[in-house]
C-alpha positions as CSV (number, residue, x, y, z in Angstrom):
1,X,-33.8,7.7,0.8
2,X,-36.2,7.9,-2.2
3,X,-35.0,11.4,-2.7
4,X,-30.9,10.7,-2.6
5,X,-31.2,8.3,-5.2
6,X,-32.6,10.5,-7.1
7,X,-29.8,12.8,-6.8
8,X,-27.4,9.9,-7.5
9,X,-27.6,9.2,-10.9
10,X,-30.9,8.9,-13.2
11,X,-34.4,8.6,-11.6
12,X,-34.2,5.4,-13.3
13,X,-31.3,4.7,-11.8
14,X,-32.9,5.4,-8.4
15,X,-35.6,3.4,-9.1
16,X,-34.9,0.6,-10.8
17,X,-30.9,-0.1,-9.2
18,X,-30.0,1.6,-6.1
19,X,-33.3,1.8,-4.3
20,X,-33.8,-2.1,-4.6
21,X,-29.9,-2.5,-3.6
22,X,-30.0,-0.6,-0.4
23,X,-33.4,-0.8,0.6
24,X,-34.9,-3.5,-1.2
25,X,-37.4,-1.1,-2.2
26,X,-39.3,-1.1,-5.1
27,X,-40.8,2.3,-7.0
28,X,-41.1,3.6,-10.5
29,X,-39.0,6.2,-11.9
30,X,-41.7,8.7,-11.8
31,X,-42.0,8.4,-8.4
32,X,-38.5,8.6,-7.5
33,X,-38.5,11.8,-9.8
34,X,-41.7,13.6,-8.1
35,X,-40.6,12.9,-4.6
36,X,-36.8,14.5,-5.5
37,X,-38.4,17.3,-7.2
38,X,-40.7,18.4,-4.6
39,X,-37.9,17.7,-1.9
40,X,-35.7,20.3,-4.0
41,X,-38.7,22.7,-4.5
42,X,-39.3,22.9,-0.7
43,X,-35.5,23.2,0.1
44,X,-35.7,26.1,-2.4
45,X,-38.5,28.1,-0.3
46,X,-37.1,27.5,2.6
47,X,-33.7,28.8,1.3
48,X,-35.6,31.7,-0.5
49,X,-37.3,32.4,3.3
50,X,-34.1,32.9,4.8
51,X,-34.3,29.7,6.8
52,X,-31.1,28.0,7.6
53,X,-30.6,24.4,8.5
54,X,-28.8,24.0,12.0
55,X,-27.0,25.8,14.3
56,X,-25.0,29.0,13.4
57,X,-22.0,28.3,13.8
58,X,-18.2,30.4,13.5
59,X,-15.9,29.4,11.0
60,X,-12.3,29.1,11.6
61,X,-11.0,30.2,8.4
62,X,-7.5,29.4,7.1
63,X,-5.4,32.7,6.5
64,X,-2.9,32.2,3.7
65,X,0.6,34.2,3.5
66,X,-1.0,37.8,3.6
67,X,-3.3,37.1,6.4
68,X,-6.4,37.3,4.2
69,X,-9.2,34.8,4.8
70,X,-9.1,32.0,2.4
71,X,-11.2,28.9,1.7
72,X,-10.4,25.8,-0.7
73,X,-13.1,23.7,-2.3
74,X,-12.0,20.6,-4.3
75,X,-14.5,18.0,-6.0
76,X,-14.3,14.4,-7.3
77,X,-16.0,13.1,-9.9
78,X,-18.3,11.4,-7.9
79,X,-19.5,14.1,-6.1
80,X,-19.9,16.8,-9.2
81,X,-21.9,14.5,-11.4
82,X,-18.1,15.1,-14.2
83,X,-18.5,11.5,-15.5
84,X,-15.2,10.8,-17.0
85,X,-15.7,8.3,-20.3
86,X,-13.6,5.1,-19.7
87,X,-10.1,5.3,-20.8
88,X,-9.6,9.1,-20.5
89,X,-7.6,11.0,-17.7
90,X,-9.7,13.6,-15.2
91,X,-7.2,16.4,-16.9
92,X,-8.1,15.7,-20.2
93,X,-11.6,16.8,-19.6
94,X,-10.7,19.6,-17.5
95,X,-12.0,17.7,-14.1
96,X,-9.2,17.9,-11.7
97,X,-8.5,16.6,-8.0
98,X,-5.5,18.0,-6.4
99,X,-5.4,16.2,-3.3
């Protein structure tokens, strides 16, 4: 939990709001910052290992008019870290949802 606040916002952030909010918890900054980055340093040599994280498992891909394999990948936001500064539109800063 310690790790995915520190994903959420600032390590601070972690820390000092949503840690204490969810958990009740209560750590430093730093150590919400050295846990995430040691979580995302082993993730890295596992990844570089060739290790994979659950089962394989078969796709079903959608095919689009020509029969070709296709995939679509949309983001909010949220999710992409694309803060969008009160009183501005997602377009206007090039941060689009289409769904």
């Amino acid at each position: 939990m310690v790790c995915l606040s520190g994903l959420e916002d600032s390590f601070a952030t972690g820390a000092e709001t949503l840690l204490r909010r969810l958990a009740g918890l209560r750590v430093s900054e730093s150590t919400v910052q050295r846990a995430t980055e040691a979580a995302g340093e082993r993730l890295a040599e596992a990844q570089h290992a060739g290790q994979t994280f659950g089962p394989s498992t078969p796709w079903a891909w959608h095919k689009d008019a020509d029969g070709k394999t296709v995939g679509y990948v949309s983001s909010t936001p949220r999710a992409s870290g694309n803060k969008v500064p009160a009183g501005q539109s997602r377009r206007a800063n090039g941060v689009h949802r289409d769904d």
